[in-house]
C-alpha positions in Angstrom: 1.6 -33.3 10.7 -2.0 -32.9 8.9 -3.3 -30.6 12.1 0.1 -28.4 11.8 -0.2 -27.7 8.2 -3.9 -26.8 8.9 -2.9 -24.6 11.4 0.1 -23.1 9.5 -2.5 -22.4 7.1 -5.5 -20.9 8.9 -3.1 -18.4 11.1 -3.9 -14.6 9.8 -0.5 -14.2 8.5 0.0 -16.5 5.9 -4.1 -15.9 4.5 -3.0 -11.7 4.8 0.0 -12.7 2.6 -1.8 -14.9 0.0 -4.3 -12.0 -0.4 -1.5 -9.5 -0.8 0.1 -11.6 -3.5 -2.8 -11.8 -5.2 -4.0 -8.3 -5.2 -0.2 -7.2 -5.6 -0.2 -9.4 -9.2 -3.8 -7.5 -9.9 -2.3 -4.3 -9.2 1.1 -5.0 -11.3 -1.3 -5.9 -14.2 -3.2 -2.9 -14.0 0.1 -0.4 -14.1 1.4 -2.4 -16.7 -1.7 -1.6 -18.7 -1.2 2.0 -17.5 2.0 2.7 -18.3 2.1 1.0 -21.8 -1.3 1.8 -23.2 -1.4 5.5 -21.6 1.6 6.6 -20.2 4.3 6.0 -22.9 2.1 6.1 -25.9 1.5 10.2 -24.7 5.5 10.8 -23.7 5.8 8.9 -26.9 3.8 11.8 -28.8 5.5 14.4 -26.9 8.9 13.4 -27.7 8.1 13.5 -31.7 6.4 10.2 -32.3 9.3 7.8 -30.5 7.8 4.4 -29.3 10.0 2.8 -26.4 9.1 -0.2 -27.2 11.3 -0.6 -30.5 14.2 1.0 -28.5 16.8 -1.5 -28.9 20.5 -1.8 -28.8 21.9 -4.6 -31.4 25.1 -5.7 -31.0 26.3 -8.4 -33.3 22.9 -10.8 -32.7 22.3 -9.8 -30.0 20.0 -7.1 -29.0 19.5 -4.7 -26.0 15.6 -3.7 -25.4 16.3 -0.6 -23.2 13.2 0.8 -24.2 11.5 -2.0 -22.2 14.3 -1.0 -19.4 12.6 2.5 -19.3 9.2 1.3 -19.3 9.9 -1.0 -16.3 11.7 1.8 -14.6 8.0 3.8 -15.1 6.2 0.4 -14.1 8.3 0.6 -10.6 7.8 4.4 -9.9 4.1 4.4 -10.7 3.9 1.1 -7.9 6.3 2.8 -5.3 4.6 6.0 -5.6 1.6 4.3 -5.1 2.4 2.1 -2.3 3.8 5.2 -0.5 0.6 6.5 -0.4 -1.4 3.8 0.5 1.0 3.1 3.4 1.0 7.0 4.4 -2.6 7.0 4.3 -2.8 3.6 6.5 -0.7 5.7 8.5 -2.1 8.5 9.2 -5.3 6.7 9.9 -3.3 4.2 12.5 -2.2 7.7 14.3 -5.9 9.2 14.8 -6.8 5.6 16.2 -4.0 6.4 18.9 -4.4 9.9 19.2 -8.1 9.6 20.3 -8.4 6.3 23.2 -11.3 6.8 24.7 -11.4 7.7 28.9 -11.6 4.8 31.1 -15.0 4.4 32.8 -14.3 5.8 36.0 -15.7 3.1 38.9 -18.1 3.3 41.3 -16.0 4.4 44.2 -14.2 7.4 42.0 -17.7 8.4 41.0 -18.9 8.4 44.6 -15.7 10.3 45.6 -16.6 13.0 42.7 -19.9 13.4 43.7 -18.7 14.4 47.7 -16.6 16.6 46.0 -18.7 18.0 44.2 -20.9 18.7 46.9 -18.3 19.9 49.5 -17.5 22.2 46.9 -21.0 23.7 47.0 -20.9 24.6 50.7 
């Protein structure tokens, strides 16, 4: 059972997958950061000095933080938009990998037969 787990493990998937977690948490941290220190503080100023943060709904005791609603909404689009690139670009690079194979070697015999062509041609 040890060996399986150790080859569950050490397959490319499941280390691709930890390392995309991890850098996917990194990234979330860093448009966080964006989008409340930057983003919102500026549409903040633009729409008269509002701070979403303190947008809130109370009802009874109860309160509903739709300012944090809209900031998550910004969180998301900021990471979609960014992951569409990233893919589009992986993309695009993936297509001039397979636009471009490179010409078999031709073998010994075809190059033999060229070069009889080639001088059958000059007669």
């Amino acid at each position: 059972m040890w060996n399986e787990f150790k080859q569950f493990i050490s397959r490319g998937n499941v280390l691709d997958l930890a390392v995309a977690v991890v850098m996917g948490t990194a990234f979330g941290a860093i448009v966080n950061s964006l989008v409340n220190d930057i983003i919102m503080p500026i549409v903040g100023v633009i729409l008269g000095g509002l701070d979403f943060t303190g947008l809130a709904i109370k009802v009874n005791e109860a309160a509903i933080l739709y300012g944090s609603f809209i900031q998550a909404i910004i969180n998301f689009l900021i990471i979609a938009g960014a992951m569409f690139f990233v893919v589009k670009g992986a993309n695009s690079v993936m297509k001039q990998k397979e636009a471009a194979p490179a010409p078999p070697e031709p073998s010994a015999e075809e190059k033999l037969l060229t070069e009889i062509r080639d001088l059958l041609k000059q007669r």
